[in-house]
TIRO-2110 file (N, C-alpha, C; in Angstrom, 1 decimal):
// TIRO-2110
-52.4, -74.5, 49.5, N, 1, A
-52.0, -75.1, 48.3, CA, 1, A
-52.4, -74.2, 47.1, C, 1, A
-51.7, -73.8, 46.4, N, 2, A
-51.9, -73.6, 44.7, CA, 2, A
-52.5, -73.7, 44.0, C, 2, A
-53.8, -72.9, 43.1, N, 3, A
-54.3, -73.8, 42.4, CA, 3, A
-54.4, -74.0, 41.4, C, 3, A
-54.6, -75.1, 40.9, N, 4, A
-53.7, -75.4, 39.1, CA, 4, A
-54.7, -74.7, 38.1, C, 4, A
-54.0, -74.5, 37.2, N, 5, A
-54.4, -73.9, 35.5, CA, 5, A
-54.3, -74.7, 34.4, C, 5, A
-55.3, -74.6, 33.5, N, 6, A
-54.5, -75.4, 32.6, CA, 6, A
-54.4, -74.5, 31.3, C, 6, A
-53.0, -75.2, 31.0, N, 7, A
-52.1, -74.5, 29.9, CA, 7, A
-53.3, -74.3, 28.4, C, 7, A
-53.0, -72.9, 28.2, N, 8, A
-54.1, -72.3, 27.4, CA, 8, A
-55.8, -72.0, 27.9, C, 8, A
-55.8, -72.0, 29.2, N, 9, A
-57.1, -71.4, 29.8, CA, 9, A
-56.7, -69.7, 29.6, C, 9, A
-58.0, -69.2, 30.2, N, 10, A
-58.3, -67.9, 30.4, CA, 10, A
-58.1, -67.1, 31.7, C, 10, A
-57.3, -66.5, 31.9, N, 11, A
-57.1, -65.8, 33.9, CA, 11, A
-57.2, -64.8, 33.8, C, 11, A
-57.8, -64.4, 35.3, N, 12, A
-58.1, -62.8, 35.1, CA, 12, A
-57.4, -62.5, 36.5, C, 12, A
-56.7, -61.2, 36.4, N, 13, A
-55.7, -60.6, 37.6, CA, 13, A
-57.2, -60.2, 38.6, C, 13, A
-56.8, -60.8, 39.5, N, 14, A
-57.5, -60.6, 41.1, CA, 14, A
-56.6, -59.6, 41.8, C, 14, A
-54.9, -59.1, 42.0, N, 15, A
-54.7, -58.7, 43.2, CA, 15, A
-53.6, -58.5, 42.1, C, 15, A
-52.4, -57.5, 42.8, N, 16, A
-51.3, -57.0, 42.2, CA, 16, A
-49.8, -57.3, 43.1, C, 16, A
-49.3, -57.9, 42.2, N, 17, A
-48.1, -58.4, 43.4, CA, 17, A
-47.2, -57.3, 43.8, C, 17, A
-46.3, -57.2, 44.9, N, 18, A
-45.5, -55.8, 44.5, CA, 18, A
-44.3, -55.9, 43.5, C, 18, A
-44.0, -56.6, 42.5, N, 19, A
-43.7, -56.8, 41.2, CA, 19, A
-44.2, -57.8, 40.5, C, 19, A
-43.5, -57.4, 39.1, N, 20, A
-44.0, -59.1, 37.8, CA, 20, A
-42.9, -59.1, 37.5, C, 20, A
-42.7, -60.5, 37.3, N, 21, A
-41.6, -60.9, 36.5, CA, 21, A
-41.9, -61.2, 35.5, C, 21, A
-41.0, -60.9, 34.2, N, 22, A
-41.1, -60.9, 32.9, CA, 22, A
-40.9, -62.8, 33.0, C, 22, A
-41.5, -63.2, 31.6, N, 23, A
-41.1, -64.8, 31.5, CA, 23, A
-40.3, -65.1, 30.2, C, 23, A
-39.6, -63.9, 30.1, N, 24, A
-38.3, -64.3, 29.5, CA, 24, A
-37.5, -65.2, 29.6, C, 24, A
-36.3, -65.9, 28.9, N, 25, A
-35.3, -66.6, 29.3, CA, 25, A
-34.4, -66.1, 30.4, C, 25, A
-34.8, -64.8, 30.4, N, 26, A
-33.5, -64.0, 31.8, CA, 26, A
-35.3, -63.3, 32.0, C, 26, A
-35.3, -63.6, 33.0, N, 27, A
-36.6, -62.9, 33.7, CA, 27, A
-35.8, -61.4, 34.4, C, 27, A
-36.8, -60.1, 34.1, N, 28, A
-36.4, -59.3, 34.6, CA, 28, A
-37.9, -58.7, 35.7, C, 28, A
-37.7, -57.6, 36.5, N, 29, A
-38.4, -57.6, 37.4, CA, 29, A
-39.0, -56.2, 36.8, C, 29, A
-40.5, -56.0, 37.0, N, 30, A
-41.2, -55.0, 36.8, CA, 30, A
-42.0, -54.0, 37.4, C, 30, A
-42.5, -52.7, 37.6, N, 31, A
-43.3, -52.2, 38.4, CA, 31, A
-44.4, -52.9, 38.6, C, 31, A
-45.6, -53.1, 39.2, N, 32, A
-47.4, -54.1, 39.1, CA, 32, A
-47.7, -53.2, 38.3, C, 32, A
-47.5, -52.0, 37.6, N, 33, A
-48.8, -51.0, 36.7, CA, 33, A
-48.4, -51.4, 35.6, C, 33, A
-47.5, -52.9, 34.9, N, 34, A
-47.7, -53.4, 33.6, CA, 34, A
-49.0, -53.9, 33.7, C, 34, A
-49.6, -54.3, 34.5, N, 35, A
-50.8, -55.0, 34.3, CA, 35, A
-51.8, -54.8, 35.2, C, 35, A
-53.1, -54.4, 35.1, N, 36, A
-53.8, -54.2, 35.9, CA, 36, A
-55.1, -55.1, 36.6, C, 36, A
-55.8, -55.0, 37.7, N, 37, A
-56.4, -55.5, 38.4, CA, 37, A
-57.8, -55.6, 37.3, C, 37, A
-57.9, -56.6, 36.5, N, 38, A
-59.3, -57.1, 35.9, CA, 38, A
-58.5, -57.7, 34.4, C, 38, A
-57.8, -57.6, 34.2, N, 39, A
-56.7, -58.0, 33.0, CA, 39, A
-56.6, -59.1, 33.0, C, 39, A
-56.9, -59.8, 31.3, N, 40, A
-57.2, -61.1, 31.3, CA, 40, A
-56.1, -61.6, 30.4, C, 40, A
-55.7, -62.7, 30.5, N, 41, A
-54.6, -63.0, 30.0, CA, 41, A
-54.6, -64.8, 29.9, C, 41, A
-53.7, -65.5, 29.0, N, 42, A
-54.0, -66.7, 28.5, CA, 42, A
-52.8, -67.9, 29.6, C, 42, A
-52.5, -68.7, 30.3, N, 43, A
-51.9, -69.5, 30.7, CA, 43, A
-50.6, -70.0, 29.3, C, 43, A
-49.7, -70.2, 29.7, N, 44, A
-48.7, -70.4, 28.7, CA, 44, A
-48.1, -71.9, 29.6, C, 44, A
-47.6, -71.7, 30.6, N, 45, A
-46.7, -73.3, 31.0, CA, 45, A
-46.9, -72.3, 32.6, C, 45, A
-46.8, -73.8, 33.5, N, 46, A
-46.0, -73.6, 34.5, CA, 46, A
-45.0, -73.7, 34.8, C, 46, A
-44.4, -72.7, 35.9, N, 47, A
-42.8, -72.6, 36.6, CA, 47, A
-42.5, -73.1, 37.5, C, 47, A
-41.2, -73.3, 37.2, N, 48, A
-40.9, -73.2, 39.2, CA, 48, A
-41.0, -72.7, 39.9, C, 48, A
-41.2, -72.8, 41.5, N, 49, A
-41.5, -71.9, 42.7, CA, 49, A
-42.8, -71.7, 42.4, C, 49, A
-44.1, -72.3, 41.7, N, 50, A
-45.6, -72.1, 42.0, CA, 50, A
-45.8, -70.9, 41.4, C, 50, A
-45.2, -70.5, 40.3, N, 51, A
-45.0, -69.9, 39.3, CA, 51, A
-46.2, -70.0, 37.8, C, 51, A
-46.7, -69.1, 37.5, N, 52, A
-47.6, -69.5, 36.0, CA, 52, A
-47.0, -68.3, 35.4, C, 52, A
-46.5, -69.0, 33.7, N, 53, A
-46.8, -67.4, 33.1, CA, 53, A
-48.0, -67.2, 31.8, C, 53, A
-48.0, -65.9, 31.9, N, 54, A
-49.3, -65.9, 31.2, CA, 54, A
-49.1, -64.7, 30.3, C, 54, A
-49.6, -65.2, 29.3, N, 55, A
-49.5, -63.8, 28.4, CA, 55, A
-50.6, -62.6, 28.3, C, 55, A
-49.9, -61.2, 28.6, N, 56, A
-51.3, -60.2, 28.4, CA, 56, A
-50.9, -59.6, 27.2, C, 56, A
-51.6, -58.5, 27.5, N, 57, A
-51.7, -57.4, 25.9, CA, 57, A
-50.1, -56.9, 25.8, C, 57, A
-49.5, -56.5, 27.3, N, 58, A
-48.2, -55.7, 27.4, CA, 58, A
-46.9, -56.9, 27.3, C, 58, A
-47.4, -58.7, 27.2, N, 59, A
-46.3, -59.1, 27.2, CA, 59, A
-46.2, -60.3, 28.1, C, 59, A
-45.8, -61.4, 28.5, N, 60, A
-45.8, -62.2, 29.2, CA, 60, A
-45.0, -62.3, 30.8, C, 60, A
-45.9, -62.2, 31.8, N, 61, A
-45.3, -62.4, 32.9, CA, 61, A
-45.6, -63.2, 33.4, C, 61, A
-45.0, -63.6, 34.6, N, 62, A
-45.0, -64.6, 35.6, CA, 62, A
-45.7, -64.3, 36.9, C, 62, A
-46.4, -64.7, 37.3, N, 63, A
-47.9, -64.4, 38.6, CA, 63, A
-47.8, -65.7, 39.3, C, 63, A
-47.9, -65.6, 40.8, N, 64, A
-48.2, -66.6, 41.2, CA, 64, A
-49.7, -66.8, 41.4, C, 64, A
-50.2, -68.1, 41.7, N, 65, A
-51.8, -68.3, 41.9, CA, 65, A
-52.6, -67.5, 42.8, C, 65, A
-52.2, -66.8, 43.3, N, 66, A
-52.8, -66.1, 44.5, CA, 66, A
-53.6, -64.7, 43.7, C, 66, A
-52.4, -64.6, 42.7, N, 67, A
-53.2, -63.5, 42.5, CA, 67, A
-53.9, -63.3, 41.0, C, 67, A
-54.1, -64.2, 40.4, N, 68, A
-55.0, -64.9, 39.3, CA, 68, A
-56.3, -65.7, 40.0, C, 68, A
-57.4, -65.6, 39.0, N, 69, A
-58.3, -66.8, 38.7, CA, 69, A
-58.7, -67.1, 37.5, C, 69, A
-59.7, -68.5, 37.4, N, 70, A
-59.5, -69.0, 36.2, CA, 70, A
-60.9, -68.2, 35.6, C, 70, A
-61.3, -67.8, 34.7, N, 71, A
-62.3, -67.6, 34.1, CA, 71, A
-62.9, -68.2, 33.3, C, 71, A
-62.1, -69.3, 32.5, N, 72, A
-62.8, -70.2, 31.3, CA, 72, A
-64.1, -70.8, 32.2, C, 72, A
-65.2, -71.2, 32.0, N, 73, A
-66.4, -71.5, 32.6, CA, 73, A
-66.0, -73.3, 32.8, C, 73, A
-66.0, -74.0, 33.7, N, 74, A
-66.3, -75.6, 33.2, CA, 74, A
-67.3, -76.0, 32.6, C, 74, A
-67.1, -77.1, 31.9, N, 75, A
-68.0, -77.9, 31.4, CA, 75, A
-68.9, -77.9, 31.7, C, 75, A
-70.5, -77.9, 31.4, N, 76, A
-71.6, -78.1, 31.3, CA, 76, A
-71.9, -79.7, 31.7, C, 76, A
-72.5, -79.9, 32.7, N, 77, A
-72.5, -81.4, 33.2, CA, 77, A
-74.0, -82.1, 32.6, C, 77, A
-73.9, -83.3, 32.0, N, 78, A
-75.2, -84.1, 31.6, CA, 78, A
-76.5, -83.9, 32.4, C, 78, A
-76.2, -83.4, 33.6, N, 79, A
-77.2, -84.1, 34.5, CA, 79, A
-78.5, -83.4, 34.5, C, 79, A
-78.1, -82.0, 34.0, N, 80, A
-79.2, -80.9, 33.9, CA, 80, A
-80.1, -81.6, 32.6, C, 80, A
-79.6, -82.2, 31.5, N, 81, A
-80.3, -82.8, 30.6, CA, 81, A
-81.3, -83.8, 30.9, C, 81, A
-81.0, -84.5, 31.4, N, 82, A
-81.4, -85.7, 31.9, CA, 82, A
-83.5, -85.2, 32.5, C, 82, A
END
């Protein structure tokens, strides 16, 4: 299973697909060396086909979850206070 993002988190490229698809209205297909292995980039919406696109420095592509993770930290839980 997939794992979800949420729209406007932080992802950082784990793995290089052997292309990116642009998230254009006409998606076109790219070499992986628009984007590189440690490149952090913002969640925009999800797609079809288990699809996320995300915006980097070079532009917005489409990655599936395999090869993203999330980086935003979660919340800080009460319990440590307590």
């Amino acid at each position: 299973m997939s794992e979800e993002f949420i729209i406007g988190s932080k992802v950082r490229v784990i793995a290089l697909p052997p292309y990116v698809k642009t998230a254009d209205p006409m998606p076109m297909l790219r070499p992986p060396d628009v984007i590189h292995i440690g490149e952090e980039g913002i969640v925009l919406d999800r797609r079809p086909g288990g699809y996320w696109g995300i915006r980097f420095a070079k532009g917005a592509f489409l990655l599936d979850s395999q090869y993203i993770e999330s980086i935003d930290k979660p919340p800080a839980s009460n319990e440590a206070e307590s």
